[in-house]
C-alpha positions in Angstrom: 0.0 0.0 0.0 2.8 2.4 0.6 4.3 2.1 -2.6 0.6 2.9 -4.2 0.6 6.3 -2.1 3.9 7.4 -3.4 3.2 6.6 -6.8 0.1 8.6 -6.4 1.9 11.0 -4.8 3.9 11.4 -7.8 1.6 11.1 -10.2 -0.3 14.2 -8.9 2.7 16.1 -8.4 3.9 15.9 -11.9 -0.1 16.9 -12.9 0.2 19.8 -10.9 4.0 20.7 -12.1 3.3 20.0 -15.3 1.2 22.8 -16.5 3.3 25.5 -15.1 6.7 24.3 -16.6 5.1 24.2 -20.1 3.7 27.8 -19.4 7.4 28.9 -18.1 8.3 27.1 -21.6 6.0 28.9 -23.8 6.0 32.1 -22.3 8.2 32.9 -25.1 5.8 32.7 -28.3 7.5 29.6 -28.9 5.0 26.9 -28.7 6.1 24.4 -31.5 3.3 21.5 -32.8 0.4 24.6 -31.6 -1.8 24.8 -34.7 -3.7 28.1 -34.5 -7.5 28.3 -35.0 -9.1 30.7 -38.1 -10.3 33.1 -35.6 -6.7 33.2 -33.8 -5.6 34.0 -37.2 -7.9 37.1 -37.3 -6.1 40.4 -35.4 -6.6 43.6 -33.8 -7.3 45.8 -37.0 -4.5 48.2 -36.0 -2.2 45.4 -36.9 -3.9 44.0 -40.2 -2.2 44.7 -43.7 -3.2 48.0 -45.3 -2.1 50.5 -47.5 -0.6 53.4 -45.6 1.3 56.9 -46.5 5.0 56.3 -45.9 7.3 58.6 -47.3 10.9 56.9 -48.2 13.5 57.9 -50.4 14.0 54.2 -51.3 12.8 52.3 -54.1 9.8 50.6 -54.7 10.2 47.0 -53.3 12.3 47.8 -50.6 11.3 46.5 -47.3 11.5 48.6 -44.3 11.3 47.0 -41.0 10.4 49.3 -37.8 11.3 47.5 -34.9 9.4 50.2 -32.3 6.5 50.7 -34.3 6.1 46.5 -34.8 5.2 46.9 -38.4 7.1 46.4 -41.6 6.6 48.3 -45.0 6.9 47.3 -48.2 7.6 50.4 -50.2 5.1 50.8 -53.2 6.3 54.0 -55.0 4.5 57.3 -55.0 4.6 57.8 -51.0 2.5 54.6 -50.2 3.8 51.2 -48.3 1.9 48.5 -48.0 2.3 47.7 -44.1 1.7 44.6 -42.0 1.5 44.0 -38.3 4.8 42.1 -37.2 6.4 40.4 -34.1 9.5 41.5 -33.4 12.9 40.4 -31.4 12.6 40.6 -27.7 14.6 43.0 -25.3 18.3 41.8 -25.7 17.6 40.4 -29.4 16.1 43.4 -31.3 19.0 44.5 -34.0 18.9 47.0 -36.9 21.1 46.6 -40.4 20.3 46.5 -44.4 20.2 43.0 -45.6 18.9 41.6 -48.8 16.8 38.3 -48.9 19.0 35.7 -50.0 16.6 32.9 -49.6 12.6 32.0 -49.6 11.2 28.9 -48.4 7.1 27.6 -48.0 6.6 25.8 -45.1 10.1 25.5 -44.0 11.9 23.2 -41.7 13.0 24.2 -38.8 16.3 23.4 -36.9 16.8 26.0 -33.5 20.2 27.1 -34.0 22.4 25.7 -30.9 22.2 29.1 -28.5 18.5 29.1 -29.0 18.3 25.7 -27.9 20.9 26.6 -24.2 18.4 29.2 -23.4 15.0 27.2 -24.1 16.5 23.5 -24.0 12.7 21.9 -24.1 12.9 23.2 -27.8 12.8 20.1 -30.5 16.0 19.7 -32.6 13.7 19.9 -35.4 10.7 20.0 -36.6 9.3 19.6 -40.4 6.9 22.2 -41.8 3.7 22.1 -41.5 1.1 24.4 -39.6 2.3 23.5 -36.5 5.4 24.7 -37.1 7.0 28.1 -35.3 8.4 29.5 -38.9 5.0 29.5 -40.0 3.9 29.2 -43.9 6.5 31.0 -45.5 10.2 32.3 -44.4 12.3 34.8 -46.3 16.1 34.5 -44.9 18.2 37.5 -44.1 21.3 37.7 -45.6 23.9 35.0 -44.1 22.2 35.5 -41.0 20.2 33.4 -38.9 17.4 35.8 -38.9 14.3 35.1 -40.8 11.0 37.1 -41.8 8.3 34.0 -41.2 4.7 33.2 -40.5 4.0 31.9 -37.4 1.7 28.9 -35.2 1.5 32.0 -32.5 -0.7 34.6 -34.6 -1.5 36.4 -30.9 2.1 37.2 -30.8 1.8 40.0 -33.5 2.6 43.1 -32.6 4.5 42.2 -28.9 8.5 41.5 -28.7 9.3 37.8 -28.0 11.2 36.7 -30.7 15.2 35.6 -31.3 15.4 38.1 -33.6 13.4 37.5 -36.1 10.5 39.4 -37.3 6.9 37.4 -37.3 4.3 38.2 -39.5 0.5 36.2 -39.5 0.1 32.9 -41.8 -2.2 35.0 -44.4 0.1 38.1 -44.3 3.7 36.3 -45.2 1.9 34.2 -47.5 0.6 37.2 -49.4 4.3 39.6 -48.7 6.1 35.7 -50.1 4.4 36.3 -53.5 5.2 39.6 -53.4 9.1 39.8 -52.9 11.6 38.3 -54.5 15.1 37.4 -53.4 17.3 40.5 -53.5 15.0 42.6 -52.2 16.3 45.0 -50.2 15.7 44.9 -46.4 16.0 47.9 -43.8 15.7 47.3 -40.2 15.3 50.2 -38.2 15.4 49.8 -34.1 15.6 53.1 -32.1 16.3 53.0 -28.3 13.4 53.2 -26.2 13.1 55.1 -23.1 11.1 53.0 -20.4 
Protein backbone atom coordinates (compact mmCIF):
# COMPACT_ATOMS: atom_id res chain seq x y z
CA UNK A 1 0.00 0.00 0.00
CA UNK A 2 2.75 2.45 0.58
CA UNK A 3 4.32 2.09 -2.62
CA UNK A 4 0.64 2.87 -4.24
CA UNK A 5 0.64 6.27 -2.10
CA UNK A 6 3.95 7.38 -3.35
CA UNK A 7 3.21 6.56 -6.82
CA UNK A 8 0.13 8.57 -6.39
CA UNK A 9 1.86 11.04 -4.77
CA UNK A 10 3.93 11.43 -7.81
CA UNK A 11 1.59 11.10 -10.24
CA UNK A 12 -0.31 14.18 -8.87
CA UNK A 13 2.67 16.14 -8.37
CA UNK A 14 3.93 15.94 -11.91
CA UNK A 15 -0.13 16.93 -12.93
CA UNK A 16 0.23 19.83 -10.90
CA UNK A 17 4.01 20.74 -12.09
CA UNK A 18 3.27 19.95 -15.31
CA UNK A 19 1.19 22.76 -16.51
CA UNK A 20 3.28 25.51 -15.11
CA UNK A 21 6.67 24.31 -16.60
CA UNK A 22 5.12 24.16 -20.12
CA UNK A 23 3.72 27.80 -19.42
CA UNK A 24 7.42 28.86 -18.12
CA UNK A 25 8.25 27.09 -21.63
CA UNK A 26 5.97 28.91 -23.82
CA UNK A 27 6.02 32.11 -22.35
CA UNK A 28 8.24 32.90 -25.06
CA UNK A 29 5.81 32.74 -28.32
CA UNK A 30 7.50 29.60 -28.86
CA UNK A 31 4.96 26.88 -28.68
CA UNK A 32 6.12 24.39 -31.52
CA UNK A 33 3.32 21.50 -32.75
CA UNK A 34 0.42 24.61 -31.55
CA UNK A 35 -1.83 24.78 -34.68
CA UNK A 36 -3.74 28.05 -34.53
CA UNK A 37 -7.52 28.27 -34.96
CA UNK A 38 -9.11 30.71 -38.14
CA UNK A 39 -10.26 33.09 -35.60
CA UNK A 40 -6.67 33.22 -33.76
CA UNK A 41 -5.56 33.98 -37.20
CA UNK A 42 -7.95 37.10 -37.27
CA UNK A 43 -6.05 40.39 -35.36
CA UNK A 44 -6.60 43.65 -33.83
CA UNK A 45 -7.34 45.77 -36.98
CA UNK A 46 -4.54 48.18 -35.99
CA UNK A 47 -2.16 45.42 -36.94
CA UNK A 48 -3.86 43.95 -40.21
CA UNK A 49 -2.22 44.74 -43.69
CA UNK A 50 -3.19 48.04 -45.26
CA UNK A 51 -2.07 50.51 -47.51
CA UNK A 52 -0.57 53.45 -45.62
CA UNK A 53 1.25 56.93 -46.54
CA UNK A 54 4.99 56.27 -45.86
CA UNK A 55 7.27 58.55 -47.25
CA UNK A 56 10.92 56.86 -48.17
CA UNK A 57 13.53 57.89 -50.40
CA UNK A 58 13.98 54.19 -51.33
CA UNK A 59 12.83 52.33 -54.05
CA UNK A 60 9.76 50.56 -54.71
CA UNK A 61 10.19 47.04 -53.30
CA UNK A 62 12.27 47.82 -50.60
CA UNK A 63 11.29 46.45 -47.25
CA UNK A 64 11.55 48.61 -44.32
CA UNK A 65 11.33 47.03 -41.01
CA UNK A 66 10.41 49.34 -37.83
CA UNK A 67 11.32 47.51 -34.92
CA UNK A 68 9.42 50.23 -32.30
CA UNK A 69 6.47 50.66 -34.27
CA UNK A 70 6.06 46.45 -34.76
CA UNK A 71 5.17 46.93 -38.36
CA UNK A 72 7.06 46.39 -41.63
CA UNK A 73 6.56 48.34 -45.02
CA UNK A 74 6.91 47.31 -48.21
CA UNK A 75 7.61 50.43 -50.20
CA UNK A 76 5.12 50.77 -53.22
CA UNK A 77 6.32 53.98 -54.97
CA UNK A 78 4.53 57.34 -54.98
CA UNK A 79 4.65 57.76 -51.00
CA UNK A 80 2.53 54.60 -50.24
CA UNK A 81 3.83 51.22 -48.33
CA UNK A 82 1.89 48.50 -47.98
CA UNK A 83 2.26 47.71 -44.05
CA UNK A 84 1.70 44.58 -42.04
CA UNK A 85 1.48 44.03 -38.31
CA UNK A 86 4.83 42.10 -37.18
CA UNK A 87 6.38 40.44 -34.08
CA UNK A 88 9.53 41.53 -33.41
CA UNK A 89 12.88 40.36 -31.36
CA UNK A 90 12.60 40.64 -27.70
CA UNK A 91 14.60 42.99 -25.29
CA UNK A 92 18.34 41.81 -25.68
CA UNK A 93 17.57 40.41 -29.39
CA UNK A 94 16.08 43.39 -31.30
CA UNK A 95 19.00 44.52 -34.01
CA UNK A 96 18.89 47.04 -36.88
CA UNK A 97 21.15 46.58 -40.40
CA UNK A 98 20.30 46.53 -44.41
CA UNK A 99 20.18 42.97 -45.59
CA UNK A 100 18.94 41.58 -48.76
CA UNK A 101 16.84 38.30 -48.91
CA UNK A 102 19.01 35.67 -50.00
CA UNK A 103 16.61 32.88 -49.64
CA UNK A 104 12.57 32.01 -49.61
CA UNK A 105 11.16 28.88 -48.42
CA UNK A 106 7.14 27.58 -48.01
CA UNK A 107 6.58 25.77 -45.12
CA UNK A 108 10.05 25.52 -44.02
CA UNK A 109 11.91 23.17 -41.73
CA UNK A 110 13.00 24.19 -38.77
CA UNK A 111 16.29 23.36 -36.90
CA UNK A 112 16.84 25.98 -33.54
CA UNK A 113 20.23 27.10 -34.04
CA UNK A 114 22.42 25.71 -30.92
CA UNK A 115 22.18 29.07 -28.52
CA UNK A 116 18.53 29.06 -28.99
CA UNK A 117 18.30 25.65 -27.87
CA UNK A 118 20.87 26.58 -24.21
CA UNK A 119 18.41 29.22 -23.40
CA UNK A 120 14.97 27.21 -24.15
CA UNK A 121 16.46 23.54 -24.02
CA UNK A 122 12.65 21.86 -24.07
CA UNK A 123 12.92 23.24 -27.83
CA UNK A 124 12.76 20.07 -30.50
CA UNK A 125 16.00 19.65 -32.63
CA UNK A 126 13.67 19.93 -35.43
CA UNK A 127 10.74 20.00 -36.61
CA UNK A 128 9.31 19.59 -40.36
CA UNK A 129 6.92 22.20 -41.83
CA UNK A 130 3.75 22.13 -41.54
CA UNK A 131 1.06 24.39 -39.61
CA UNK A 132 2.33 23.50 -36.51
CA UNK A 133 5.45 24.70 -37.12
CA UNK A 134 7.04 28.13 -35.31
CA UNK A 135 8.36 29.50 -38.88
CA UNK A 136 4.97 29.53 -40.04
CA UNK A 137 3.87 29.18 -43.92
CA UNK A 138 6.48 31.00 -45.47
CA UNK A 139 10.22 32.27 -44.40
CA UNK A 140 12.28 34.80 -46.28
CA UNK A 141 16.08 34.47 -44.92
CA UNK A 142 18.16 37.52 -44.13
CA UNK A 143 21.32 37.66 -45.63
CA UNK A 144 23.88 35.01 -44.11
CA UNK A 145 22.20 35.50 -41.00
CA UNK A 146 20.17 33.44 -38.88
CA UNK A 147 17.42 35.78 -38.91
CA UNK A 148 14.27 35.07 -40.83
CA UNK A 149 11.02 37.08 -41.77
CA UNK A 150 8.32 34.03 -41.20
CA UNK A 151 4.70 33.21 -40.48
CA UNK A 152 4.04 31.93 -37.42
CA UNK A 153 1.74 28.89 -35.21
CA UNK A 154 1.47 32.05 -32.54
CA UNK A 155 -0.74 34.62 -34.55
CA UNK A 156 -1.52 36.42 -30.86
CA UNK A 157 2.14 37.25 -30.78
CA UNK A 158 1.76 40.00 -33.49
CA UNK A 159 2.55 43.14 -32.58
CA UNK A 160 4.55 42.18 -28.87
CA UNK A 161 8.53 41.48 -28.67
CA UNK A 162 9.34 37.84 -27.97
CA UNK A 163 11.24 36.66 -30.74
CA UNK A 164 15.17 35.58 -31.32
CA UNK A 165 15.39 38.14 -33.55
CA UNK A 166 13.36 37.50 -36.13
CA UNK A 167 10.45 39.39 -37.28
CA UNK A 168 6.87 37.38 -37.32
CA UNK A 169 4.31 38.20 -39.54
CA UNK A 170 0.45 36.23 -39.46
CA UNK A 171 0.09 32.87 -41.78
CA UNK A 172 -2.20 35.00 -44.44
CA UNK A 173 0.07 38.15 -44.30
CA UNK A 174 3.73 36.26 -45.19
CA UNK A 175 1.91 34.18 -47.46
CA UNK A 176 0.61 37.22 -49.45
CA UNK A 177 4.27 39.62 -48.72
CA UNK A 178 6.10 35.69 -50.09
CA UNK A 179 4.39 36.33 -53.54
CA UNK A 180 5.17 39.62 -53.39
CA UNK A 181 9.09 39.84 -52.94
CA UNK A 182 11.63 38.28 -54.52
CA UNK A 183 15.13 37.39 -53.41
CA UNK A 184 17.33 40.54 -53.48
CA UNK A 185 15.04 42.62 -52.21
CA UNK A 186 16.32 45.04 -50.19
CA UNK A 187 15.73 44.89 -46.44
CA UNK A 188 15.99 47.90 -43.78
CA UNK A 189 15.69 47.27 -40.24
CA UNK A 190 15.26 50.18 -38.17
CA UNK A 191 15.38 49.78 -34.10
CA UNK A 192 15.58 53.12 -32.09
CA UNK A 193 16.30 52.97 -28.32
CA UNK A 194 13.38 53.22 -26.23
CA UNK A 195 13.15 55.06 -23.05
CA UNK A 196 11.06 53.02 -20.44
Amino acid sequence: MPRFLLALQLALLLFVAAPRAMAQNTADGDQPGYVPSEDEEQLDPKWSKTVVYYRAAEEPGTVIVNTNERFLYLILGNGRALRYGIGVGRDGFQWRGLLKITNKKEWPDWTPPPEMIERQPYLPRFMAGGPGNPLGARALYLGHTVYRIHGTNQPQTIGTAVSSGCFRLTNPDVIDFYARVPVGTKVIVLQQPSIS
